[in-house]
C-alpha positions as CSV (number, residue, x, y, z in Angstrom):
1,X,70.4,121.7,84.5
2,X,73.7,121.2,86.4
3,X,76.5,123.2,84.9
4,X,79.8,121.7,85.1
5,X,83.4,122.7,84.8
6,X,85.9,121.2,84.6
7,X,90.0,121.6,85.8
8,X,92.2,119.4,84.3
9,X,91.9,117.4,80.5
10,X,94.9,114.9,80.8
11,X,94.7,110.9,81.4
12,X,90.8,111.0,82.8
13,X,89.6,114.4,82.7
14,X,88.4,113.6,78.8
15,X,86.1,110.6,80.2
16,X,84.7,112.8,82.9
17,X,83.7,115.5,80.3
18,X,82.3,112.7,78.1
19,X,80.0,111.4,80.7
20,X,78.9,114.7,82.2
21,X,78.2,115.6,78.9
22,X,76.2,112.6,78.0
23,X,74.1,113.3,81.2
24,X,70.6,114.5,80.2
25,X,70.8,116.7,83.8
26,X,74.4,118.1,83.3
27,X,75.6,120.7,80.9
28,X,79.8,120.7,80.8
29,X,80.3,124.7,80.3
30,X,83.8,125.5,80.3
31,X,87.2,123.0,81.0
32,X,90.9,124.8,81.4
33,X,94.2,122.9,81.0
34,X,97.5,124.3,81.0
35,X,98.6,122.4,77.7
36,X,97.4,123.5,74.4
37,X,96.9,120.4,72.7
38,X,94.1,119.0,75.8
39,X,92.2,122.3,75.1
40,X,92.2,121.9,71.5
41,X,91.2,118.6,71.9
42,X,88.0,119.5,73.9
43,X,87.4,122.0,70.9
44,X,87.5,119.7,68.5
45,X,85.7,117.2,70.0
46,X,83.1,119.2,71.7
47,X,82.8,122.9,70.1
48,X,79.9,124.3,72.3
49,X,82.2,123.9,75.1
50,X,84.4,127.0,76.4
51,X,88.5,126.2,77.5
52,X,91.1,128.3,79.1
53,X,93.9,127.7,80.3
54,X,93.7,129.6,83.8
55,X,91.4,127.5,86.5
56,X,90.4,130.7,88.0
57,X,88.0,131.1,84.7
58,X,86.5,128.3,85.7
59,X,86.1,128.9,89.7
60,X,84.9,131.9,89.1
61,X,82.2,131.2,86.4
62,X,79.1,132.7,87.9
63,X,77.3,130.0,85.8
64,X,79.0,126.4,87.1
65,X,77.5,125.3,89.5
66,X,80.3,122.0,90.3
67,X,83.8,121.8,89.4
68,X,85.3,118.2,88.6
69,X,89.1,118.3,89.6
70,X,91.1,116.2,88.0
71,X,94.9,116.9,88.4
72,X,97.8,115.8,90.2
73,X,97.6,115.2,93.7
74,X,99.3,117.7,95.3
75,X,96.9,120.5,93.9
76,X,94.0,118.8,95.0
77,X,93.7,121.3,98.6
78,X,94.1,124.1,97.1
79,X,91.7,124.1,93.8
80,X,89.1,122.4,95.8
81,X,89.3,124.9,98.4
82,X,89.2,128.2,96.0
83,X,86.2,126.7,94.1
84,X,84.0,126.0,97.7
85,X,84.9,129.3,98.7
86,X,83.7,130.4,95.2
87,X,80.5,128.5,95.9
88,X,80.7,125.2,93.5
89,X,80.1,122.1,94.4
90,X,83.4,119.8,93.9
91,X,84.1,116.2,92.6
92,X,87.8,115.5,93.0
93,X,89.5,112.6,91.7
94,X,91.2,109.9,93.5
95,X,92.7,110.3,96.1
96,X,91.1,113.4,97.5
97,X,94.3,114.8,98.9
98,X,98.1,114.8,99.7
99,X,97.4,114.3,103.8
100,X,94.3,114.0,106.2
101,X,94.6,117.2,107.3
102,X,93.7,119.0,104.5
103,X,91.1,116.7,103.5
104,X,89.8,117.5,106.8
105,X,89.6,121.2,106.1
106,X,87.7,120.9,102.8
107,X,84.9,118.9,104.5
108,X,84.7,121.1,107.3
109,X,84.7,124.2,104.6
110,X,81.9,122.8,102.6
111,X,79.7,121.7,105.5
112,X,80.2,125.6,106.6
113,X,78.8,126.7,103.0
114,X,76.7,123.6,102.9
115,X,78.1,122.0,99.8
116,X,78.8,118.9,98.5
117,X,82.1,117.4,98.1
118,X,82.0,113.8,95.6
119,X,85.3,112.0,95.2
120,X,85.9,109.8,92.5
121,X,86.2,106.4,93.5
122,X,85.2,105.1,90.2
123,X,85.1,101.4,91.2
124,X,82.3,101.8,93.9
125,X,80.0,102.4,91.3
126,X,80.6,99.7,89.3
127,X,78.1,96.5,88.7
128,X,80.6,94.1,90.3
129,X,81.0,95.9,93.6
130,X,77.2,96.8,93.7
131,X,76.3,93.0,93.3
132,X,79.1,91.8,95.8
133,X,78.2,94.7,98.3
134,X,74.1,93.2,98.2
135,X,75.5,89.7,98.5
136,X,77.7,90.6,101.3
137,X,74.6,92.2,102.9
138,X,72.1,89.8,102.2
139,X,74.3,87.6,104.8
140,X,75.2,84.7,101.7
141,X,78.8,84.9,102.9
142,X,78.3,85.2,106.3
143,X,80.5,86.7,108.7
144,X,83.3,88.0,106.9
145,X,87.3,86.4,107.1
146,X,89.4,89.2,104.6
147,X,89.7,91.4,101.5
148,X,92.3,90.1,99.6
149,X,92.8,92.4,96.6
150,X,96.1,92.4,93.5
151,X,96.3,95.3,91.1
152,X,99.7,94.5,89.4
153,X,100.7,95.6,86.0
154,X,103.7,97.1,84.1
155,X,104.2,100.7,84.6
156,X,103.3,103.6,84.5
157,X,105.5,104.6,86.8
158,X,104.2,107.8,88.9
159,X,107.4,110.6,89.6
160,X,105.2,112.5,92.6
161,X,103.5,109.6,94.2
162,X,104.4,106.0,95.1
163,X,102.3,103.0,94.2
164,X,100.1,102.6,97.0
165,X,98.7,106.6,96.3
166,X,98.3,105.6,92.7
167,X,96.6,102.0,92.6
168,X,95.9,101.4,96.4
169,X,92.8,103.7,96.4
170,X,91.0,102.1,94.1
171,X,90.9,98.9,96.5
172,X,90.7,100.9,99.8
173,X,87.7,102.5,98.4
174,X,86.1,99.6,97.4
175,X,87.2,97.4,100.7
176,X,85.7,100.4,102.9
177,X,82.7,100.0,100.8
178,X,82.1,96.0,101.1
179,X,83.5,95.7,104.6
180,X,81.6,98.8,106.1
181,X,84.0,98.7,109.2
182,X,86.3,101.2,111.1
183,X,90.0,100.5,110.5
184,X,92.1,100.0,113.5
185,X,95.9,99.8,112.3
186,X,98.0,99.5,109.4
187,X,100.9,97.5,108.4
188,X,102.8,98.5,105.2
189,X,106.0,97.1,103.2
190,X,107.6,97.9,100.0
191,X,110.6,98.7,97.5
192,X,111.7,101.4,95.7
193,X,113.6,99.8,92.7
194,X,114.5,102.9,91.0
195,X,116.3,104.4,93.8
196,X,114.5,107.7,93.3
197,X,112.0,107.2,97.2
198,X,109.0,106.5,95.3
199,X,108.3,103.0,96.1
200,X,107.0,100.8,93.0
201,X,105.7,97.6,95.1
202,X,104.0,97.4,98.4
203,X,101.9,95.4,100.3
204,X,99.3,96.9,102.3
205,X,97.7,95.1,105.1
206,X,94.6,96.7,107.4
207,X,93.5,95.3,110.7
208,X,89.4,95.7,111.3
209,X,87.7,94.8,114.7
210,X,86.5,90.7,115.2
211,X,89.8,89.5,113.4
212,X,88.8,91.1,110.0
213,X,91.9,91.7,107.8
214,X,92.3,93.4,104.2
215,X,95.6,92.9,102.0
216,X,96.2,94.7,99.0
217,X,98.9,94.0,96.8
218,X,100.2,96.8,94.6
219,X,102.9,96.8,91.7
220,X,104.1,98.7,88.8
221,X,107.0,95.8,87.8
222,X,104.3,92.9,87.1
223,X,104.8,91.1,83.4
224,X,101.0,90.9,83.6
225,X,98.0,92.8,84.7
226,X,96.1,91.8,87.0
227,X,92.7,92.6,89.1
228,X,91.7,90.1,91.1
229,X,90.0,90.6,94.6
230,X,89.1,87.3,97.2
231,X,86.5,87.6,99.7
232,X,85.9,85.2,102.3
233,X,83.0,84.8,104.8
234,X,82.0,81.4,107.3
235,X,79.5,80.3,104.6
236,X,80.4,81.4,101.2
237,X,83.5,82.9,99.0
238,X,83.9,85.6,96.4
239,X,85.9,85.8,93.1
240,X,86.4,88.8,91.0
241,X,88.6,89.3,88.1
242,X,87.8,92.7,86.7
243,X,89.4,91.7,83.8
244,X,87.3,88.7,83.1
245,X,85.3,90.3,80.5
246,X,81.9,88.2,81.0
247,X,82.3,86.0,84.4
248,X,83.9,88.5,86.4
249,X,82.0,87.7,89.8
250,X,82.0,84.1,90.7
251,X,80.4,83.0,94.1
252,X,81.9,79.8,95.8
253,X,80.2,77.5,98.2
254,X,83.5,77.0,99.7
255,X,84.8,77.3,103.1
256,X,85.9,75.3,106.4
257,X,83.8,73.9,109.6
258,X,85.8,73.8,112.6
259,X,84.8,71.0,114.7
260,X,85.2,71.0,118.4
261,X,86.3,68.0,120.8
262,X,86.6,67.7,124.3
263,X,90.1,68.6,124.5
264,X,89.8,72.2,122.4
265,X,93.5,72.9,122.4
266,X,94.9,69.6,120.6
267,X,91.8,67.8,119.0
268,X,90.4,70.8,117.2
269,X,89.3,69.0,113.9
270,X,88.8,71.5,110.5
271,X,86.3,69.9,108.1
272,X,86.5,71.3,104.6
273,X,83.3,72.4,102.7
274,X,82.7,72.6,99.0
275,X,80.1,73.4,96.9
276,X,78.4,74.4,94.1
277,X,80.0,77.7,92.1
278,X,77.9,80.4,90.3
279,X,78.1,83.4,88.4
280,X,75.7,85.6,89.3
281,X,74.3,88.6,86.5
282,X,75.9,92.3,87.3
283,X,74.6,95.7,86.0
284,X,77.2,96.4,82.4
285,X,76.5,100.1,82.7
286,X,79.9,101.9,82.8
287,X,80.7,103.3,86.4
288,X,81.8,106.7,85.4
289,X,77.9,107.1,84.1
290,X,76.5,105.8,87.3
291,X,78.6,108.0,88.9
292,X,77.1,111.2,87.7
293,X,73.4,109.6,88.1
294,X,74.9,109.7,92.0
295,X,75.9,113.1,91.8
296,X,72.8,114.5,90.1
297,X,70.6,112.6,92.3
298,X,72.9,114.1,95.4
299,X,72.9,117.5,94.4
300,X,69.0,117.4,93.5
301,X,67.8,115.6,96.6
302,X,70.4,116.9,99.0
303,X,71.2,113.4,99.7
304,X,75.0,111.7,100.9
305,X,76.6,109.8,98.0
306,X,78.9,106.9,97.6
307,X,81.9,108.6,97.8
308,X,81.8,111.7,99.9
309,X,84.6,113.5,101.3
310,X,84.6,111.1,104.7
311,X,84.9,108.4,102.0
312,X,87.6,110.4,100.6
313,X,89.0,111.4,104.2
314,X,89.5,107.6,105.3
315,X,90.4,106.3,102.0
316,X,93.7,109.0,102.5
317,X,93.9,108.1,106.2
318,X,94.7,104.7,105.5
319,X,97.1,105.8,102.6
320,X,98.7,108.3,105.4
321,X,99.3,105.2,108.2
322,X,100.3,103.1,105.2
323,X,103.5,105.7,104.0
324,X,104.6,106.0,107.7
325,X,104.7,101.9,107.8
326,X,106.5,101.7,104.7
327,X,109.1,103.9,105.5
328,X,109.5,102.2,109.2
329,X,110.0,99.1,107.0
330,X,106.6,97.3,108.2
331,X,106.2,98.9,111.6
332,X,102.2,98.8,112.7
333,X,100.4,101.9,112.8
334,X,97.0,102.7,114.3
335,X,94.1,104.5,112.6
């Protein structure tokens, strides 16, 4: 068994516990919190398991063997570094910390006491992404055009972070997962409509080599929610609408031919191409539990997982760049 503990029972800390919990390989031991009413929630709902409200009870636990992290941001460095230095194994939730730098230490700390570091980019375990990921590498698309990705909705507005640190990760994770390329720059442009420097809409743009581009779209002051990502490729394109509950993934045979006459510059001719559509089947299973099967298979065969802490490390890289932008009011900067 894999004993667990866990720092932190607000927003998503309760649906880590529940799946590590679940797991027939995990065992959740002890969970602190610094309010009251999350610990006696954890009683209540699961009695065997031990809360405090000091973190050190659980870093130093003799008996844990990783520590899920899930708390603001900004505390991110530091917990994760006391519990490697205590030994544990760390998943940290999204996004694995305030700046590069210190997301460079904690992978450079746990290679030096050969532990693991998992961060929890939920949505690259997720059915959708796993069936786009095998289509994208099966070659159906093609070669690839752009990422286009929109994660809008009302609220909730953040007071610590803007909205690129607090929806953006989700799709950078997900785009560094499908498009498996090295990011060369970063564009970045936004609004802060409260007046309080926390900006509440952006637009994120990334630059990849052979004129690959990814755009992500990110508001908090959206009527609607929405989750919709566009992937095009030369042969085929990609639909998915997260929040389509059963056709979330739809597969177009849609795209352009570009014909070429003897006088390239002026008589280039674009020949439109459409096809059939298709919906192909994706795994239900909820990503948080596939997750953990990750982790336990990691931590059991010594083996990289989805999201390790380079995942994490380039996933905050880009989220660095993308700040500096916005506050230059669209300037480009490289990666």
């Amino acid at each position: 068994m894999i004993n667990v503990g866990v720092i932190g029972v607000g927003y998503w800390g309760p649906n880590i516990i529940r799946n590590f919990y679940a797991h027939p390989k995990t065992n959740v031991v002890k969970c602190s919190d610094l309010r009251d009413e999350r610990l006696a929630y954890v009683k209540k709902t699961y009695p065997v398991i031990e809360t405090t409200k000091d973190a050190n009870d659980v870093i130093n636990d003799p008996r844990i063997d990783l520590i899920a992290i899930i708390t603001p941001v900004y505390t991110h460095y530091e917990l994760a570094k006391r519990c490697l230095e205590a030994g544990k194994h760390v998943l940290i939730e999204k996004p694995m910390t305030s700046n590069s730098a210190d997301s460079e230490r904690l992978i450079e700390l746990a290679k030096s006491k050969n532990l693991q570091i998992f961060v929890d980019h939920t949505f690259v375990f997720t059915g959708a992404v796993a069936k786009i990921k095998e289509t994208i590498s099966s070659g159906e698309l093609g070669d690839l055009f752009y990422f286009d990705s929109v994660r809008v909705n009302l609220g909730l507005f953040q007071h610590d972070i803007n909205v690129l640190w607090d929806l953006a990760p989700h799709d950078i994770s997900i785009m560094q997962t499908l498009l498996n390329l090295k990011p060369e720059s970063v564009v970045a442009t936004g609004s802060d409509h409260l007046k309080n420097g926390i900006e509440n809409i952006a637009y994120l743009s990334v630059y990849y080599p052979d004129n690959v581009i990814g755009h992500i779209h990110a508001n908090w002051l959206s009527p609607v929610k929405v989750r919709q990502t566009l992937i095009a490729g030369t042969k085929k394109m990609i639909v998915w609408d997260d929040i389509e509950p059963t056709e979330k993934i739809r597969i177009y045979d849609k795209g352009i031919d570009v014909i070429e006459t003897a006088n390239q510059v002026y008589d280039m001719l674009i020949q439109y191409r459409t096809g059939d559509m298709y919906c192909p089947k994706i795994n239900s299973a909820e990503a948080l539990t596939v997750e953990v099967d990750n982790i336990v298979a990691c931590l059991e065969e010594n083996q990289k997982s989805l999201a390790n802490g380079e995942d994490g490390l380039m996933v905050v890289k880009i989220l660095e760049a993308a700040e500096k932008s916005l506050k230059n009011r669209g300037q480009e900067v490289k990666i």
